[in-house]
OpenMM code with the backbone's topology and positions (N, CA, C; nanometers):
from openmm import Vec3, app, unit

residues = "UNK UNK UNK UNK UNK UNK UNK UNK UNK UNK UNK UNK UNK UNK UNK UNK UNK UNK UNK UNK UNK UNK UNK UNK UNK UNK UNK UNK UNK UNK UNK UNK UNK UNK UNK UNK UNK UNK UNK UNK UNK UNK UNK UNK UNK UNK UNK UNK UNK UNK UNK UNK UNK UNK UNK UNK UNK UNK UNK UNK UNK UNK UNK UNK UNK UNK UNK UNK UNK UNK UNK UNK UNK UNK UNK UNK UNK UNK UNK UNK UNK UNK UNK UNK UNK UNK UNK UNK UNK UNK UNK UNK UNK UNK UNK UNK UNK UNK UNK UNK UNK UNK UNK UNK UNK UNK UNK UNK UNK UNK UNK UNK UNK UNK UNK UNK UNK UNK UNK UNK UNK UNK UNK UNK UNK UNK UNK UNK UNK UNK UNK UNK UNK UNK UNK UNK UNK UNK UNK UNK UNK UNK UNK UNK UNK UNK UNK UNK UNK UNK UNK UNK UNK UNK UNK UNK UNK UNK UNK UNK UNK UNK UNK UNK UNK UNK UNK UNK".split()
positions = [
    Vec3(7.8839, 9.1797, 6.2725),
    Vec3(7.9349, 9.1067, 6.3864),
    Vec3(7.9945, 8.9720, 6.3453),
    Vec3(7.8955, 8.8856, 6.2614),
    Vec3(7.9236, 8.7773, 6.2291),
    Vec3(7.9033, 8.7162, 6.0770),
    Vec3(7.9609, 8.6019, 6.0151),
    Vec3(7.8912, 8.5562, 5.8901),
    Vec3(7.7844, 8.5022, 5.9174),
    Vec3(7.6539, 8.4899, 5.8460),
    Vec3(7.5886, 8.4118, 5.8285),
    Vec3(7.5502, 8.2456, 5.9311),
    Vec3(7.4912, 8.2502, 6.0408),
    Vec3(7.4747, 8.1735, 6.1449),
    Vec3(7.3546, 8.1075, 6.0719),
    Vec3(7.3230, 7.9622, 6.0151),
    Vec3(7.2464, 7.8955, 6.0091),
    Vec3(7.1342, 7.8229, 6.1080),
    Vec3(7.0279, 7.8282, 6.0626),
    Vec3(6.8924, 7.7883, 6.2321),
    Vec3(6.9103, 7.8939, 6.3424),
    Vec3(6.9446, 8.0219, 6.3104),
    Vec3(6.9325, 8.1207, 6.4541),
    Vec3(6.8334, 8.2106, 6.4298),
    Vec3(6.7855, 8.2568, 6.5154),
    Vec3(6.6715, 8.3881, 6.5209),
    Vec3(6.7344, 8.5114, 6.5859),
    Vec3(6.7003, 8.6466, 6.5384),
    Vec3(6.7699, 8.7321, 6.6387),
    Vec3(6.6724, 8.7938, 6.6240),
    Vec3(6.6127, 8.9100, 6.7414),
    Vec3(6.4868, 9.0113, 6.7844),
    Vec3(6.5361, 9.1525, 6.7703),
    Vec3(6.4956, 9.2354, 6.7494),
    Vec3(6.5504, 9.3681, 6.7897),
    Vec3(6.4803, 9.4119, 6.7927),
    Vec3(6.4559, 9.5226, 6.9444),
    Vec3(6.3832, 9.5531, 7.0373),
    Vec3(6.3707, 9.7099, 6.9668),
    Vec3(6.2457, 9.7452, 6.9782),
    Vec3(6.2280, 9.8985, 6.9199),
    Vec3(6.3100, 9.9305, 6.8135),
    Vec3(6.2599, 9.8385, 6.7204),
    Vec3(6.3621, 9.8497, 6.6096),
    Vec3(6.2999, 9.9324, 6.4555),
    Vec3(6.1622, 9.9805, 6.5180),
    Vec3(6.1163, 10.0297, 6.3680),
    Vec3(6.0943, 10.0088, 6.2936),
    Vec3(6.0830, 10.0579, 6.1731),
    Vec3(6.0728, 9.9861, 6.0552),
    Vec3(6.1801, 9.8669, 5.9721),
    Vec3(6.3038, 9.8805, 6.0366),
    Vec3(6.3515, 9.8350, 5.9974),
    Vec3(6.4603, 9.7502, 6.0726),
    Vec3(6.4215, 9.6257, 6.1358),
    Vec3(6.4961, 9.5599, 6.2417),
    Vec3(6.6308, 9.5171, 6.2114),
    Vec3(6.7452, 9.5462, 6.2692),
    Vec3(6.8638, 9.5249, 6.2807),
    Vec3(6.9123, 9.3497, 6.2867),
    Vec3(6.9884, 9.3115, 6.2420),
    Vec3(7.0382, 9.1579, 6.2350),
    Vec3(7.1999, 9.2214, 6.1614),
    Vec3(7.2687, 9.2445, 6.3560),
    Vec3(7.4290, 9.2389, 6.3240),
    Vec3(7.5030, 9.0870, 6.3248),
    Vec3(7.3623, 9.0001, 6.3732),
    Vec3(7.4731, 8.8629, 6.3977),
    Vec3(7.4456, 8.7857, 6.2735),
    Vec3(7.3530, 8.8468, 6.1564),
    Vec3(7.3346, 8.7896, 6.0912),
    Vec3(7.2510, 8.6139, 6.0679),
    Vec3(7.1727, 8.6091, 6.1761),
    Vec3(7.0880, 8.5283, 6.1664),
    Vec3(6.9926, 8.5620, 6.0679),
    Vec3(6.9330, 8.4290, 6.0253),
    Vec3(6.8880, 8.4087, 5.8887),
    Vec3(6.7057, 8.4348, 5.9299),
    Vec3(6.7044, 8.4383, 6.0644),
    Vec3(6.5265, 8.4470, 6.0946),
    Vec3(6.5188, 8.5819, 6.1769),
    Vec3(6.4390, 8.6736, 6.1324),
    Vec3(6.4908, 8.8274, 6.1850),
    Vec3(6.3058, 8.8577, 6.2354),
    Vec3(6.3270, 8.9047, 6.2990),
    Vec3(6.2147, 8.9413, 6.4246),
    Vec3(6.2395, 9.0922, 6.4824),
    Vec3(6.1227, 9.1838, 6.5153),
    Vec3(6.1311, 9.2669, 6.5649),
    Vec3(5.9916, 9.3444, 6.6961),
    Vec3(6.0452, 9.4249, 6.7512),
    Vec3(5.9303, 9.4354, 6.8628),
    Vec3(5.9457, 9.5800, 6.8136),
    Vec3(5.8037, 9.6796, 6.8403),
    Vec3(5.7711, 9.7849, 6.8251),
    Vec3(5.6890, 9.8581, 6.8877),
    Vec3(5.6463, 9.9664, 6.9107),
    Vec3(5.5092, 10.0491, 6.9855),
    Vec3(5.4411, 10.0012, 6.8676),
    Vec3(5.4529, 10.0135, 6.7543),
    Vec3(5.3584, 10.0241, 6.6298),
    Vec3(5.4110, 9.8897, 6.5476),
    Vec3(5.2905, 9.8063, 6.4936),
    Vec3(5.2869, 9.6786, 6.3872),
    Vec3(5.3644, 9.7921, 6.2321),
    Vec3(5.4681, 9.7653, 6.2681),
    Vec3(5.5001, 9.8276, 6.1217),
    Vec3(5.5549, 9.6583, 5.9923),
    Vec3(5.5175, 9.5869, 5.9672),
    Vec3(5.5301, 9.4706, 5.8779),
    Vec3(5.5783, 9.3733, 5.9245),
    Vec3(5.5712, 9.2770, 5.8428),
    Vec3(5.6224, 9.1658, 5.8907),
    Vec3(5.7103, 9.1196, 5.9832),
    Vec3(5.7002, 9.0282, 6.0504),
    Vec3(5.7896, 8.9672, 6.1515),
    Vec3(5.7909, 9.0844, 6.2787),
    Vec3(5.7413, 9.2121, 6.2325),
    Vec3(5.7391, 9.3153, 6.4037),
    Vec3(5.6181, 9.2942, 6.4487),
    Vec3(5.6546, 9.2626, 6.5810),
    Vec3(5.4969, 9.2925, 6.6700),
    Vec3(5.5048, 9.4083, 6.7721),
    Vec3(5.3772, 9.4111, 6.7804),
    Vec3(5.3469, 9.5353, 6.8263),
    Vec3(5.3404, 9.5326, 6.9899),
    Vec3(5.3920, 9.6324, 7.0828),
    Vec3(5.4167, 9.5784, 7.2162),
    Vec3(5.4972, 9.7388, 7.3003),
    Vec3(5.3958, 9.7509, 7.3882),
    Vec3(5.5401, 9.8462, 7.4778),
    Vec3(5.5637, 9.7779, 7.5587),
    Vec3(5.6861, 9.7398, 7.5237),
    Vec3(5.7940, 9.7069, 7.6209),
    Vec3(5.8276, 9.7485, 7.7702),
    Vec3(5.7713, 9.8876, 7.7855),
    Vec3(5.8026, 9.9443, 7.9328),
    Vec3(5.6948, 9.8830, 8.0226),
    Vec3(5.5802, 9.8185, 7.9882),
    Vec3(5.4749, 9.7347, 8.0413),
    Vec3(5.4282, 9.6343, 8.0202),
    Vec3(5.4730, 9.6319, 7.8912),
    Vec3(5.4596, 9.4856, 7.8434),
    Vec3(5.5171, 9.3484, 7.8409),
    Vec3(5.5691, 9.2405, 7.8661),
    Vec3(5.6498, 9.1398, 7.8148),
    Vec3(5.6662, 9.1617, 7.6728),
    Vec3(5.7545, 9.1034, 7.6443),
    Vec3(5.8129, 9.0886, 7.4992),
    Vec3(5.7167, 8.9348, 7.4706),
    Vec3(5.6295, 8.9706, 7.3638),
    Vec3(5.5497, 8.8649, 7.2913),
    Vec3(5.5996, 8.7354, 7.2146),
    Vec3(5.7048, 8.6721, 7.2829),
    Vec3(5.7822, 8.5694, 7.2279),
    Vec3(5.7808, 8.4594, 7.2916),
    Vec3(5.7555, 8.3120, 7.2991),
    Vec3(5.8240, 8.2268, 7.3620),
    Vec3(5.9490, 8.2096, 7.4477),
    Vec3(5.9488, 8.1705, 7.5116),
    Vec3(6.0650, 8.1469, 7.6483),
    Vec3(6.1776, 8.0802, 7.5255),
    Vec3(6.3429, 8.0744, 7.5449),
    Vec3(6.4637, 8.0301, 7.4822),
    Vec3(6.4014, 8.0416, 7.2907),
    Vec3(6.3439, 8.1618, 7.2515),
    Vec3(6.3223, 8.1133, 7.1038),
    Vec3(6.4198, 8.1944, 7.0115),
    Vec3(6.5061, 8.2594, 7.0583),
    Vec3(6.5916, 8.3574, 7.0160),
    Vec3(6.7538, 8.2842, 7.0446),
    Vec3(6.8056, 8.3172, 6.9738),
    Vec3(6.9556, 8.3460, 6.9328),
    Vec3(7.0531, 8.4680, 6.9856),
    Vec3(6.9557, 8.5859, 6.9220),
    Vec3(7.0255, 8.6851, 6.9802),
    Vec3(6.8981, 8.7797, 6.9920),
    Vec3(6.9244, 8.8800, 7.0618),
    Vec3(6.8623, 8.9923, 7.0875),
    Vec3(6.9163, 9.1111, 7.0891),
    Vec3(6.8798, 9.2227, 7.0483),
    Vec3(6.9218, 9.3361, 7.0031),
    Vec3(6.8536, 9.4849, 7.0121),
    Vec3(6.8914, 9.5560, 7.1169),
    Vec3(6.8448, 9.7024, 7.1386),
    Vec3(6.9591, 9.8093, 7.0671),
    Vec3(6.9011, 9.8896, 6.9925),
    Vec3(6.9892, 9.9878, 6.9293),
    Vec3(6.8978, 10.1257, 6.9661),
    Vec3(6.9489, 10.2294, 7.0264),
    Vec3(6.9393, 10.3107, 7.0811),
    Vec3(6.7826, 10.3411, 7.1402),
    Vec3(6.7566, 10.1901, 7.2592),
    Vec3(6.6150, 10.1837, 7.2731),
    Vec3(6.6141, 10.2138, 7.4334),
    Vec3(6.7301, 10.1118, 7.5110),
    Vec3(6.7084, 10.0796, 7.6776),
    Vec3(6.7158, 10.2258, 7.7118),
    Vec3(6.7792, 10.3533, 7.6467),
    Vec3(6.7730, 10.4857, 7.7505),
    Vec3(6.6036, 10.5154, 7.7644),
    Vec3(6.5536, 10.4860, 7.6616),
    Vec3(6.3754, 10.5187, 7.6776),
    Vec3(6.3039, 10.4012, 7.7653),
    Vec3(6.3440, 10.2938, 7.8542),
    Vec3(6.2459, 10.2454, 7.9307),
    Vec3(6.3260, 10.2798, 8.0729),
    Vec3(6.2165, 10.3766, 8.1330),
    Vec3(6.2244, 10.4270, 8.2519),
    Vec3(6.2663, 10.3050, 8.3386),
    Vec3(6.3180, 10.3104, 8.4705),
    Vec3(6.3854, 10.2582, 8.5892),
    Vec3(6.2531, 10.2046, 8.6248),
    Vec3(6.1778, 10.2832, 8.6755),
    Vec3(6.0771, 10.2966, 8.7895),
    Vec3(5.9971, 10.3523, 8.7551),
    Vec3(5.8365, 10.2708, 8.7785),
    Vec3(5.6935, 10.4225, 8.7369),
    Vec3(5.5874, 10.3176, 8.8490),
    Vec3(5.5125, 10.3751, 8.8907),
    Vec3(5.4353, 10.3377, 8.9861),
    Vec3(5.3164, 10.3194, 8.8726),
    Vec3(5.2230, 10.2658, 8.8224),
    Vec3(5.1036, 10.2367, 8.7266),
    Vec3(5.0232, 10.1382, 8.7990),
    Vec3(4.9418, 10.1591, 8.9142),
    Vec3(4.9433, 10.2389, 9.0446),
    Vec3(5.0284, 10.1451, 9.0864),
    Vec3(5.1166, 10.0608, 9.1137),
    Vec3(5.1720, 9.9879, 9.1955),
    Vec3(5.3261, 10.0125, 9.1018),
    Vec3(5.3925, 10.0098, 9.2124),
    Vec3(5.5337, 10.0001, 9.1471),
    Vec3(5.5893, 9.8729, 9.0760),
    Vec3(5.6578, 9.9458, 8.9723),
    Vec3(5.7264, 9.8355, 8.8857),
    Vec3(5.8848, 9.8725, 8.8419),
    Vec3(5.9633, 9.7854, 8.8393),
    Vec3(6.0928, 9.8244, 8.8064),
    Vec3(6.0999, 9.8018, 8.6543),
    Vec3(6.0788, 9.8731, 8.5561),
    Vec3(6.0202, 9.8436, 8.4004),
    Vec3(6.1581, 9.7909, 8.3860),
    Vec3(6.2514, 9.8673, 8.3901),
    Vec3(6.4305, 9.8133, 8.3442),
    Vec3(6.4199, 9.6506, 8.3758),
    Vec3(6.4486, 9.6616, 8.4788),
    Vec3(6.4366, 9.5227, 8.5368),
    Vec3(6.3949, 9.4450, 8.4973),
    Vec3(6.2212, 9.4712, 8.4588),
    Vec3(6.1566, 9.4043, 8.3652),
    Vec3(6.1657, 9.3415, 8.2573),
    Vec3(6.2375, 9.3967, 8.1688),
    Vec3(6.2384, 9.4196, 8.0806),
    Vec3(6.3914, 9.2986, 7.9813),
    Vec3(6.5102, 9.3634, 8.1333),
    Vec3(6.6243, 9.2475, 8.1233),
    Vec3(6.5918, 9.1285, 8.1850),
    Vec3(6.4523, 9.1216, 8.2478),
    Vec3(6.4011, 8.9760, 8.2370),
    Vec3(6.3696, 8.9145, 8.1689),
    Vec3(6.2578, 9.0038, 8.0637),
    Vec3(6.2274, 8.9261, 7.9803),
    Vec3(6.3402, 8.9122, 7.8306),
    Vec3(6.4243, 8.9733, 7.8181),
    Vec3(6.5468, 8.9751, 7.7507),
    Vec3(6.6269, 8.8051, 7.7204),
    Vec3(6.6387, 8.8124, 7.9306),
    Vec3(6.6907, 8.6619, 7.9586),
    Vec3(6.5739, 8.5374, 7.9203),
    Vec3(6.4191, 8.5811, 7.9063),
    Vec3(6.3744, 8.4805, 7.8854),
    Vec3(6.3629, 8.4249, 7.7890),
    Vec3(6.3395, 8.5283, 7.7024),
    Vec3(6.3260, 8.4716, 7.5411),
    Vec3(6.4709, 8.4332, 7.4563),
    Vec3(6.6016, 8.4630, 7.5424),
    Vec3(6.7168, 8.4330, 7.4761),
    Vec3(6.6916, 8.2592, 7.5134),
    Vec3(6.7961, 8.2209, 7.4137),
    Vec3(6.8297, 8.0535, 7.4657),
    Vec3(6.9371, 8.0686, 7.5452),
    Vec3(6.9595, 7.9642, 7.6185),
    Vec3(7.1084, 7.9839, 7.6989),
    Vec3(7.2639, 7.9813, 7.6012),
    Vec3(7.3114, 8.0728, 7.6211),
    Vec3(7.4338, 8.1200, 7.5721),
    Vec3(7.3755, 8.2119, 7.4626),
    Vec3(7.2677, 8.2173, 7.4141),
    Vec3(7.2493, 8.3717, 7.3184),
    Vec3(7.2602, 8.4875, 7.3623),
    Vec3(7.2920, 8.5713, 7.2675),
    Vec3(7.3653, 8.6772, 7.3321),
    Vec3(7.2323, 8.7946, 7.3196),
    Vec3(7.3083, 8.9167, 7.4026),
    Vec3(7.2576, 9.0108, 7.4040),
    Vec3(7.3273, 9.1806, 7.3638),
    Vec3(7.2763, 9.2218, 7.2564),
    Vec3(7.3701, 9.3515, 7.2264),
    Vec3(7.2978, 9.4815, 7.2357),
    Vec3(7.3472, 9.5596, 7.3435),
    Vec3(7.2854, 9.6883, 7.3522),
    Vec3(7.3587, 9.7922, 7.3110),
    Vec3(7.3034, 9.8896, 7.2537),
    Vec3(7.4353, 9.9970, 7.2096),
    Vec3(7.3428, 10.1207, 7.2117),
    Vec3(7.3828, 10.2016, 7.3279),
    Vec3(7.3047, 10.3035, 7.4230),
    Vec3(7.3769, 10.4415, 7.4357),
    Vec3(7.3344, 10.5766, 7.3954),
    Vec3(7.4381, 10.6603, 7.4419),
    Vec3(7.4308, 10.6282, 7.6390),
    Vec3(7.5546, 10.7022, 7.6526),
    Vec3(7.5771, 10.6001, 7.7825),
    Vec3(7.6717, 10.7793, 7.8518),
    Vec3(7.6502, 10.7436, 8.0194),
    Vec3(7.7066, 10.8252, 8.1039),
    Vec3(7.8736, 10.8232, 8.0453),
    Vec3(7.9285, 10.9322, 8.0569),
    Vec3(7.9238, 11.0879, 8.0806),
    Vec3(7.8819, 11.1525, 7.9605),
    Vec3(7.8281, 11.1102, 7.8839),
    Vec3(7.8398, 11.1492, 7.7755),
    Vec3(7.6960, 11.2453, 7.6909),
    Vec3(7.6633, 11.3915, 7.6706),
    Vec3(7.6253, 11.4454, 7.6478),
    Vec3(7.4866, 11.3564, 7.5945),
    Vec3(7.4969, 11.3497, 7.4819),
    Vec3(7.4051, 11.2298, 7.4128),
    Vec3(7.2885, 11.1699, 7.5251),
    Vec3(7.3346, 11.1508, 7.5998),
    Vec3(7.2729, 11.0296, 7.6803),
    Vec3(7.1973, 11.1316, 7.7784),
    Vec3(7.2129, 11.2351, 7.7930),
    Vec3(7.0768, 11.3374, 7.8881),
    Vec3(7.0041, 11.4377, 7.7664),
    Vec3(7.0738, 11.4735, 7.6768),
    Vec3(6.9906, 11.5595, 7.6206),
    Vec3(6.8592, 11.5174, 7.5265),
    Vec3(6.8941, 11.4459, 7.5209),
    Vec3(6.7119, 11.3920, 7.4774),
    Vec3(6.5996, 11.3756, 7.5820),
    Vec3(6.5160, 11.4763, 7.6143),
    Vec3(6.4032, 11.4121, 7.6966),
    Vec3(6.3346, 11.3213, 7.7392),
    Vec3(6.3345, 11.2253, 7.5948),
    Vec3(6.2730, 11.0937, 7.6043),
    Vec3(6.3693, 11.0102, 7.6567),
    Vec3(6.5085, 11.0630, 7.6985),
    Vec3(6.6037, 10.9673, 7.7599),
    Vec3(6.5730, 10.9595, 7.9375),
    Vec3(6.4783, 10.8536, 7.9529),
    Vec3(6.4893, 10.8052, 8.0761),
    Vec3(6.5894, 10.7062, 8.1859),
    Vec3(6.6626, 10.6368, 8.1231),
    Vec3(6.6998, 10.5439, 8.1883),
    Vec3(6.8983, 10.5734, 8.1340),
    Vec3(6.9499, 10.5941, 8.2331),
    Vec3(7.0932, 10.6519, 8.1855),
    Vec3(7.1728, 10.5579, 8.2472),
    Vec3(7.2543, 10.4871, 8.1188),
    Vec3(7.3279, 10.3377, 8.1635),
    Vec3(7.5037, 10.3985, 8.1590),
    Vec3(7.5438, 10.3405, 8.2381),
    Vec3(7.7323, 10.3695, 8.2448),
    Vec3(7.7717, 10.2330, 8.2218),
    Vec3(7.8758, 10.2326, 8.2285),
    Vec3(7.9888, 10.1323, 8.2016),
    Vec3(7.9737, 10.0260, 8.3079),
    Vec3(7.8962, 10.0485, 8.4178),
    Vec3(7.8800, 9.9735, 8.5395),
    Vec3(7.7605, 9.8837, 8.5339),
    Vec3(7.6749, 9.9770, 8.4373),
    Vec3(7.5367, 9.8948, 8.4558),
    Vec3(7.5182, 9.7718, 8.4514),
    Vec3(7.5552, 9.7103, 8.3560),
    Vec3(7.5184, 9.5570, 8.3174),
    Vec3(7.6351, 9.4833, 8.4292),
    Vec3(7.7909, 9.4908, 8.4241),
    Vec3(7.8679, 9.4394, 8.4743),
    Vec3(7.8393, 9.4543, 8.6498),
    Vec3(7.7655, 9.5049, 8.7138),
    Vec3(7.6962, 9.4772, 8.8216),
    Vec3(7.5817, 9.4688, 8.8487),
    Vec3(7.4800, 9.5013, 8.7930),
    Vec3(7.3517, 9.4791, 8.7856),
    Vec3(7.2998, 9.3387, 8.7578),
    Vec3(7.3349, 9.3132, 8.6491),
    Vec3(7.3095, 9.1708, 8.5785),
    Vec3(7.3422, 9.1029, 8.4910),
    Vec3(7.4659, 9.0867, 8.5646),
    Vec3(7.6541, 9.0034, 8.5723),
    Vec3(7.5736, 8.8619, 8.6187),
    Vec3(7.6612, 8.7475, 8.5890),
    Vec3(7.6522, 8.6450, 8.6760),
    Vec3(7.7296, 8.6307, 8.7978),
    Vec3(7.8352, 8.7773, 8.8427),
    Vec3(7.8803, 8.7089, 8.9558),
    Vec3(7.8122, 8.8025, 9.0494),
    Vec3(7.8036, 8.9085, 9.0416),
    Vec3(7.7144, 9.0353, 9.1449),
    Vec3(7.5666, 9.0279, 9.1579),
    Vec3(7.4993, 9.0385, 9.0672),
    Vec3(7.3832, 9.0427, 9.0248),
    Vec3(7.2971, 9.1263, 9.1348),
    Vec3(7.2953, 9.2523, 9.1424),
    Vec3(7.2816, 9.3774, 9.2013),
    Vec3(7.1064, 9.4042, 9.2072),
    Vec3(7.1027, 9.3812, 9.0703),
    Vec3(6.9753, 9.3453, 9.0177),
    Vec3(6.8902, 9.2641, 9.0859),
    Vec3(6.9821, 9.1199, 9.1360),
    Vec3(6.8605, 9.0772, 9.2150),
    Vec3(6.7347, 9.1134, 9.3110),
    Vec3(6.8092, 9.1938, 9.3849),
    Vec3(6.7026, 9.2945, 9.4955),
    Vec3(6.6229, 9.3647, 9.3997),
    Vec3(6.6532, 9.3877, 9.2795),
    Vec3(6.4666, 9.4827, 9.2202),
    Vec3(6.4068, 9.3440, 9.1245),
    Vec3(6.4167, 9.2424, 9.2565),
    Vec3(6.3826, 9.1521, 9.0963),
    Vec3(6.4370, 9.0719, 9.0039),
    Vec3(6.5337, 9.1080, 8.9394),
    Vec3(6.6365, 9.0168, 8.8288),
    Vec3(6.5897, 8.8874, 8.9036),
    Vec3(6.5637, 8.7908, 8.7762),
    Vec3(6.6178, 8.6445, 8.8397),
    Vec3(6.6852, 8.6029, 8.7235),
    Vec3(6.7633, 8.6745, 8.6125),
    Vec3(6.8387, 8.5954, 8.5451),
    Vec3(6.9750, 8.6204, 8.5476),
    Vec3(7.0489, 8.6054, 8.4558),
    Vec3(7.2038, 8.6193, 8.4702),
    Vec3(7.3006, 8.6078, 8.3412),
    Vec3(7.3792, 8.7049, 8.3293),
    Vec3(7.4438, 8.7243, 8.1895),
    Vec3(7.5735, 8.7303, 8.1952),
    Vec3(7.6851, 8.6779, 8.1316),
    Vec3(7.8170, 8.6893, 8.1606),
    Vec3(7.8667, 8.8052, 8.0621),
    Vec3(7.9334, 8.8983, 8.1082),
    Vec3(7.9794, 9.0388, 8.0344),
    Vec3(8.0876, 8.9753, 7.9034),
    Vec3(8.0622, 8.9660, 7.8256),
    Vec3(8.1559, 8.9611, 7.6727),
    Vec3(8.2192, 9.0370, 7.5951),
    Vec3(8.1451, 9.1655, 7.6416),
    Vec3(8.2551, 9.2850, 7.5881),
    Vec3(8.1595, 9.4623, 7.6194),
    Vec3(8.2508, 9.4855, 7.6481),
    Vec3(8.2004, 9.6549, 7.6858),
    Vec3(8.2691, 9.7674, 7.5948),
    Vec3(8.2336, 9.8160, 7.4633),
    Vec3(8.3365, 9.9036, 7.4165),
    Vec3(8.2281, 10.0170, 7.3965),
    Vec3(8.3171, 10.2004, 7.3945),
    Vec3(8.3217, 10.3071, 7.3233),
    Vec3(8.2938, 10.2918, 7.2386),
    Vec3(8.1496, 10.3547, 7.1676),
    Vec3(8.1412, 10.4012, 6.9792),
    Vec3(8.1136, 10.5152, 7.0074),
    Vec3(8.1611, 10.6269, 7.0528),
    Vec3(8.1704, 10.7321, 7.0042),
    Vec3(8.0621, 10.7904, 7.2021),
    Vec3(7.9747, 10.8450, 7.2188),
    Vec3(7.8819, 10.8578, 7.3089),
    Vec3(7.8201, 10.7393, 7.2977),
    Vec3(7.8234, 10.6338, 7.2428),
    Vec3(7.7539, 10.5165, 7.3013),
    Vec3(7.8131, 10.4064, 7.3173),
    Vec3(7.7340, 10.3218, 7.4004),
    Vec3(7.8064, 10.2153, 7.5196),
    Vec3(7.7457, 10.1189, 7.4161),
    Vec3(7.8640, 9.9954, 7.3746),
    Vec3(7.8119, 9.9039, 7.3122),
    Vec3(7.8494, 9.7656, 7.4015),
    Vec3(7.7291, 9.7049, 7.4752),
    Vec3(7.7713, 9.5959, 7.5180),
    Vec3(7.7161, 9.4180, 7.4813),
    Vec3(7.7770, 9.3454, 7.5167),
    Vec3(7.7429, 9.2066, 7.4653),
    Vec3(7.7207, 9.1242, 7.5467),
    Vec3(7.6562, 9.0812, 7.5751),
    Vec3(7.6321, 8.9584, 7.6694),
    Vec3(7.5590, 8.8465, 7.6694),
    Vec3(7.6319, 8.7719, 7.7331),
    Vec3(7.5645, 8.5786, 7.7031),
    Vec3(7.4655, 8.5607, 7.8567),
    Vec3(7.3538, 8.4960, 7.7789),
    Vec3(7.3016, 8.4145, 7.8726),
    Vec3(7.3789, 8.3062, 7.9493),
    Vec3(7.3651, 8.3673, 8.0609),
    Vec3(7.3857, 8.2070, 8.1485),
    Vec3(7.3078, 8.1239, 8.2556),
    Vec3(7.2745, 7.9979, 8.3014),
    Vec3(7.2253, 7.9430, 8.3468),
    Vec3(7.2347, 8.0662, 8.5188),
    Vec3(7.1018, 8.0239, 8.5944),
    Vec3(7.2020, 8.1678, 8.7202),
    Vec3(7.1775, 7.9750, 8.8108),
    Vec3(7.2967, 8.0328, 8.9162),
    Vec3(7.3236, 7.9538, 8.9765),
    Vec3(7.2877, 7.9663, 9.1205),
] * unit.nanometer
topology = app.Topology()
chain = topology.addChain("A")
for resn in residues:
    res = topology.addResidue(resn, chain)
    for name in ("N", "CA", "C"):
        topology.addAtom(name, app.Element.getBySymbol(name[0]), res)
């Protein structure tokens, strides 16, 4: 994505053994179901907060993770886990750090045939859901806000970017 960004941190969310850093920040962090080494902590995300401080990130990074956290699960009380989840996204970013998801994405085969694919994102999702000018999202919740930076095709998956912004 980028050269070498000095003093930044970037997270990547269900990242495995081996956490992703496309922006090339120099402090690399990762979240996991399982403590697999250094710098990953261990955490489900579909119930959990993300185990980080509020603005301590740079960037944040899901690579083929958001289709596996379900919309909606009642655990007995309903929760909007998605929702959740791009909350806590917005919390731990700093303002203007970005956010990169890259998801197989609607219409596209990829994106239903996996079972474990719960949560099926289109081209619409973020840019009305949790946009800074629509924010669709608000009604399940959202209270943050992201300005759309780029939406492209890689093939069956949706790669998108987005900046924190202050919500107004």
């Amino acid at each position: 994505m980028s050269d070498t960004v000095s003093n930044t941190r970037t997270l990547d969310l269900g990242c495995g053994p081996n956490p992703k850093n496309p922006f090339n920040a120099n402090e690399l962090y990762g979240v996991d179901v399982r403590n697999l080494g250094p710098n990953i902590v261990s955490a489900d995300l579909v119930i959990e907060p993300i185990p980080f401080e509020s603005g301590m990130f740079d960037f944040v990074t899901a690579f083929d993770f958001i289709e596996h956290v379900p919309r909606l699960l009642y655990v007995p009380h309903r929760r909007n886990c998605f929702v959740e989840l791009m909350n806590e996204i917005w919390r731990v970013l700093k303002v203007g750090g970005q956010f990169l998801a890259l998801t197989p994405a609607y219409p596209h085969a990829p994106a239903f045939r996996d079972p474990t694919h719960v949560n099926i994102i289109t081209e619409e999702t973020f840019p009305l859901y949790f946009d800074d000018k629509n924010r669709w999202a608000a009604m399940y919740g959202f209270t943050g806000a992201f300005e759309v930076i780029e939406q492209q095709w890689r093939g069956p998956h949706l790669l998108s970017i987005m900046r924190k912004v202050q919500v107004s």
